[in-house]
N, C-alpha and C positions, 0 to 999 in steps of 0.2 A: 261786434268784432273783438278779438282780443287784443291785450291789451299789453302782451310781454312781461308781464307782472304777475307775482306771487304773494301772496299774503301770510304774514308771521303775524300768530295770536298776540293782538295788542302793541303790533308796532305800525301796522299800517302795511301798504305797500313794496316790497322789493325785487328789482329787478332780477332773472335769470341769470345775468352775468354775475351778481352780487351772491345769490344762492350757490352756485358752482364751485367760488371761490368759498364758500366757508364749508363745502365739502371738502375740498383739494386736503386739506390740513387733517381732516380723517381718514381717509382714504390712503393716505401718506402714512401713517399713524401704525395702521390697520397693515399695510406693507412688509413696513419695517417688523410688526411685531410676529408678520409670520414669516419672516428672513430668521429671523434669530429665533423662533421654535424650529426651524428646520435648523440651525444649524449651531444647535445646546450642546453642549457635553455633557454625557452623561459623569452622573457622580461616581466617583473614585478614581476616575479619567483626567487626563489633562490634553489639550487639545491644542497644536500650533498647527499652521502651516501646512494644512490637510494630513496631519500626523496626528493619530489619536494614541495614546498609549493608557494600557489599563492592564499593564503588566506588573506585579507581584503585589495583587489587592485582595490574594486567597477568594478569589471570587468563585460560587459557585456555576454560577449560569453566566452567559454569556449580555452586556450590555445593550439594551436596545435602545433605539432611537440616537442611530450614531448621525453625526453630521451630512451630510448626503455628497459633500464633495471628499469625502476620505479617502486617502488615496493608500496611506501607510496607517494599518493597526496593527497592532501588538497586544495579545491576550494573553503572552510566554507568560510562566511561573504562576499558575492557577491552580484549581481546580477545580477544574470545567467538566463535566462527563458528557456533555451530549451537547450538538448544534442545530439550530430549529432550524428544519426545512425551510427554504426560502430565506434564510437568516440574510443573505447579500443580495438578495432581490433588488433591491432600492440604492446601491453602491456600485452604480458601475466602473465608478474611476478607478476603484480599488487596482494598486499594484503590488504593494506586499501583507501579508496575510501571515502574521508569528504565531504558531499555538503549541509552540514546546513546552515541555513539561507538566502539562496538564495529565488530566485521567483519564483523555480520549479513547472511547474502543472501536470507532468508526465513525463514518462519516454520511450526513443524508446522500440520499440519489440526487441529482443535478442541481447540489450546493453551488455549483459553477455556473449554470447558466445562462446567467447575466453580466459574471466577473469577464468578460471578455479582455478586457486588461493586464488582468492579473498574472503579474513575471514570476513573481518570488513567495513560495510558500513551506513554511518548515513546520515538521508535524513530530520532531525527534522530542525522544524523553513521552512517550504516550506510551497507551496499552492494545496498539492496534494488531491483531490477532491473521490478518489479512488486508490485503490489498483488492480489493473489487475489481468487474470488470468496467461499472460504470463511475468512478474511482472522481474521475476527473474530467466525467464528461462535459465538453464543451470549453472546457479549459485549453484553448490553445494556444493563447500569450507563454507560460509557464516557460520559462528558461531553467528554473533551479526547484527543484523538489530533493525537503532531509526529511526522509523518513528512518534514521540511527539511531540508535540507541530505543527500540522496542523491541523489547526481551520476548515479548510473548509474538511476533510474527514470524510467521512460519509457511506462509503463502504468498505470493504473487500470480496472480490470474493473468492465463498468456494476454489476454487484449487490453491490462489494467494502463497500461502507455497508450494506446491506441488515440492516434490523431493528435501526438505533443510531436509535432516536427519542429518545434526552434529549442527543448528542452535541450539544455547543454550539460548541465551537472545535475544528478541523479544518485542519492546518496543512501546507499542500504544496508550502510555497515552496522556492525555489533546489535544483532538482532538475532532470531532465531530457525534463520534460513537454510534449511540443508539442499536444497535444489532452488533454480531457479530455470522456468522456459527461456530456450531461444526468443522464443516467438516473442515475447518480452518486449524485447531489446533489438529486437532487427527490424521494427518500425521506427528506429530513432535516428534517422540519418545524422542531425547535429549534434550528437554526444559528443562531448569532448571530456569531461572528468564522470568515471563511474568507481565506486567506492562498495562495495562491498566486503571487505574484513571484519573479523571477528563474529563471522557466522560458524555453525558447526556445520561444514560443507560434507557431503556423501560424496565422496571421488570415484562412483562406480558409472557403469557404463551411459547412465544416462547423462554423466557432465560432459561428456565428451565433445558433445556438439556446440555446447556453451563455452568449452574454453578452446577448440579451435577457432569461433569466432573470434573469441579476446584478443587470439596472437595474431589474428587478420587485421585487427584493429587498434592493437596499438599503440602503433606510431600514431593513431589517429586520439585514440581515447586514452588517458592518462588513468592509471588501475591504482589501489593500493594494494601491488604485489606483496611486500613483506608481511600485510597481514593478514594475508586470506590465506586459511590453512585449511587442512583435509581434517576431517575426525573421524570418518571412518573411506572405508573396510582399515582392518586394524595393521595390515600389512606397509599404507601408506599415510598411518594415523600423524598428525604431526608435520607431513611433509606442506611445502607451501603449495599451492595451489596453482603458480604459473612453472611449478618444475614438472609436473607432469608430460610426456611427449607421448608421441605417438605410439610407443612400443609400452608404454604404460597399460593402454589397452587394445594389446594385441590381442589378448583374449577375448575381448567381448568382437572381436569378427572369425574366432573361426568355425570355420563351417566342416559339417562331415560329408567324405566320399563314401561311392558305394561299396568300397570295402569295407571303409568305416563301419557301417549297417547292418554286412554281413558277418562280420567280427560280433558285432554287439547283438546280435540273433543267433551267431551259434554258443555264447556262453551264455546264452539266457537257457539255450538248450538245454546246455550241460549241466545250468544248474536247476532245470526242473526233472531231469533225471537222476540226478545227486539227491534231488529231494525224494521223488517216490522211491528210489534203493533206500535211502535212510530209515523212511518210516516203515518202508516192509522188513527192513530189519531188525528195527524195534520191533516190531507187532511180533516177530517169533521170537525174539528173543523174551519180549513178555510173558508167550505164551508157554514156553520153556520155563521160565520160574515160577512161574503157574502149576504147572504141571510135576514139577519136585517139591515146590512145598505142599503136592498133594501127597504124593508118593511117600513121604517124609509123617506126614499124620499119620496115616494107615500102616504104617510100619509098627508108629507107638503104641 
């Protein structure tokens, strides 16, 4: 029968309770030491408080093996050009997300994911050329996205907002935006600050629908009127962009009557009659100087 005992080379006999406890103390050990590899900072980072910051370390690539309970990073003042697919997989608690100033040109497909947390994310001072339409998928925490100050965008894809209904501010100024969809923007029930100035705005007939929304909204959505201006057509270069009204584009609705039609078919008439008289009257008359400077040799 057994005996409840275990044997250690050279010491004889010891009990299983006595064994257990002289694991406890490695096991413990062993613990601890993979607590604190999961939750190292990396170098050139400083780490409190679920705040990792690793902001202006001219870094080029982005730090891996961040703490797992990060809630607030900060990568601002880099330069970073690219984010590894999956790069927040492992950070769910994530709530703000800095990456200003870098040399960003885009960003992976469902970098979001997993960040279901994620309120606050600025992306101003990048080189982002567009806005995607899966941009931000699965990001539906986002209350505040800056995408300002990117000189080189020039696109927003109508569903690039698609499914941010608690987004409240929304920042697209001094970029290189001459239009922007409705469609955009009328998935955002909770906007309240939208900032687009200092784009080179096209004031023709397709803004129109974008800034009767504006003036529907608000009282509700706070704009930066003084600086969104028009650059073109060159009639209303300059002017701001909420003086615009309705008689601004009066022209892009008028429509022609059947008079209209028959006006603009009888001078088409008259000008391809004006044309076959012209050129039959050139042809003789060619043929006429033709015909003297022949008369004219034969004389000599």
């Amino acid at each position: 029968m057994g005996t409840g005992c275990t044997w250690l080379w050279g010491e004889g006999p010891v009990s299983r309770h006595s064994s257990a406890m002289l694991l406890t103390p490695f096991l413990i050990a062993m613990a601890m030491a993979f607590s604190e590899a999961s939750a190292s900072c990396p170098v050139l980072c400083t780490c409190r408080s679920h705040v990792v910051d690793c902001s202006g370390q001219r870094l080029f690539s982005v730090p891996p093996d961040l703490p797992l309970d990060t809630r607030n990073l900060s990568l601002a003042h880099n330069r970073i050009t690219t984010i590894p697919t999956g790069y927040l997989t492992c950070y769910g608690e994530l709530r703000v997300l800095d990456l200003r100033n870098n040399s960003l040109v885009e960003l992976p497909a469902g970098l979001f994911l997993t960040a279901k947390r994620l309120a606050h994310l600025d992306l101003s001072y990048n080189n982002f050329s567009h806005v995607a339409a899966n941009m931000f998928q699965e990001a539906n925490s986002l209350v505040r996205i800056d995408l300002s100050h990117n000189p080189c965008l020039r696109k927003v894809h109508p569903q690039a907002f698609r499914g941010l209904a608690q987004l409240r501010d929304l920042d697209l100024s001094h970029g290189g935006l001459s239009f922007l969809s409705l469609e955009a923007l009328e998935g955002l029930p909770g906007l309240v600050t939208l900032q687009i100035g200092g784009n080179p705005w096209v004031c023709g007939c397709t803004m129109e629908p974008l800034l009767k929304w504006l003036r529907n909204r608000i009282q509700h959505c706070t704009s930066d009127s003084q600086l969104a201006e028009c650059r073109a057509p060159p009639e209303v270069e300059g002017a701001p962009l909420f003086s615009l009204t309705e008689e601004s584009f009066k022209a892009c609705h008028l429509t022609l009557t059947l008079d209209d039609y028959l006006f603009i078919a009888f001078v088409g008439f008259v000008v391809s009659i004006a044309s076959v008289a012209t050129n039959f009257l050139l042809g003789i008359t060619a043929n006429c100087c033709h015909r003297w400077s022949k008369a004219s040799e034969d004389e000599e």
